[in-house]
C-alpha positions, 0 to 999 in steps of 0.5 A, spaced: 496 535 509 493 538 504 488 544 502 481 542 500 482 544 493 487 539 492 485 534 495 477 535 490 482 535 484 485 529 486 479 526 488 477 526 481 483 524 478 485 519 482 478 516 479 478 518 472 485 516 472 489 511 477 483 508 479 481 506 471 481 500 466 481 505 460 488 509 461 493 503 461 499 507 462 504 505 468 508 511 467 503 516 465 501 513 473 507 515 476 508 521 473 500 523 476 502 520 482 509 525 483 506 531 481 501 531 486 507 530 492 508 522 492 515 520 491 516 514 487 523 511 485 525 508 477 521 502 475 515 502 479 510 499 475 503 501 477 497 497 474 489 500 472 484 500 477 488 502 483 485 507 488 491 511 493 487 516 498 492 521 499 500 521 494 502 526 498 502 521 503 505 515 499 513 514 498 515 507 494 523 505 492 525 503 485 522 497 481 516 496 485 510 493 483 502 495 485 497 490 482 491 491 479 485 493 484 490 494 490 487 500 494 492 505 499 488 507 504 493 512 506 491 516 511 499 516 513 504 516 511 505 509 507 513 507 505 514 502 500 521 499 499 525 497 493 523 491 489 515 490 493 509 487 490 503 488 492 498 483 488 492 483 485 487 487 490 491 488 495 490 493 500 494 497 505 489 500 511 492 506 515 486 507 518 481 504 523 476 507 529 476 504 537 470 500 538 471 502 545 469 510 545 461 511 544 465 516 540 468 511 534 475 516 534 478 514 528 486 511 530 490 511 525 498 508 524 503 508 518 505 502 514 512 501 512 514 495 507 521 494 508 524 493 501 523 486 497 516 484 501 511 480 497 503 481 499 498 477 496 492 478 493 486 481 496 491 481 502 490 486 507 495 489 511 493 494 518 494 500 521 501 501 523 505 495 521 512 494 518 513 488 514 520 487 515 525 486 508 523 480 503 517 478 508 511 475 504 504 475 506 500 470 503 494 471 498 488 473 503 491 474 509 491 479 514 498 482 518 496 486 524 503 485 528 509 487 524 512 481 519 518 478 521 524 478 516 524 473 510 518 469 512 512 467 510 505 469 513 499 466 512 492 466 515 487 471 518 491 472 523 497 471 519 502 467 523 509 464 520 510 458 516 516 458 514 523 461 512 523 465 506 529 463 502 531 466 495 536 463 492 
């Protein structure tokens, strides 16, 4: 989705300055990100050491949270509601190969995190899910069916605990 050249350029920068403890701007972040074709709302605060593949792939609403050690592995489009937070170490994984074919084709599915979900830290959430609004996955899990509306997931399969209520 974008010539060599800039995705060498982002490849470095995305190391030396997103993926870093040193430069600890959020807003030096954003703007980074934006000017290499993510589109980000107001009030997102992206904490050091995180890792985005492509930003020209990547949409997230206002007043959002990207924790430190979080990892967008976005070979496609991922969306990113108002008022998420993605926790420490966090990832989003849009890509996986079919173990079926001696050839490992590579599948891969958007992710959409409606507005207001939580996922935990080190949680992972696979290709093409939706995290339906203000669902929470909890800290180590896995969501690899789509995470119902106002509920809280746990496990490795995540399953449903119980209801999210915000009072």
């Amino acid at each position: 989705g974008s010539s060599w050249l800039k995705q060498l350029l982002w490849y470095f920068l995305n190391a030396w300055v997103l993926n870093a403890y040193w430069f600890p701007w959020s807003g030096g972040r954003v703007a980074l990100l934006r000017l290499f074709g993510a589109r980000i709302g107001q009030g997102v605060n992206i904490k050091p050491h995180v890792n985005i593949k492509y930003p020209w792939l990547l949409t997230i609403g206002d007043h959002s949270w990207i924790g430190e050690n979080v990892w967008i592995d976005n070979l496609v489009p991922v969306t990113i509601g108002n008022h998420c937070c993605l926790s420490q170490g966090a990832l989003l994984l849009t890509g996986n190969h079919d173990y079926h074919k001696t050839t490992f084709d590579l599948m891969t599915g958007s992710i959409v995190l409606e507005d207001g979900v939580w996922i935990g830290a080190q949680a992972v959430v696979t290709p093409g899910v939706t995290c339906h609004s203000h669902a929470v996955l909890a800290v180590g899990s896995v969501a690899s069916t789509p995470l119902d509306a106002y509920t809280v997931y746990r496990g490795n399969p995540a399953v449903e605990v119980r209801q999210r209520i915000i009072q």
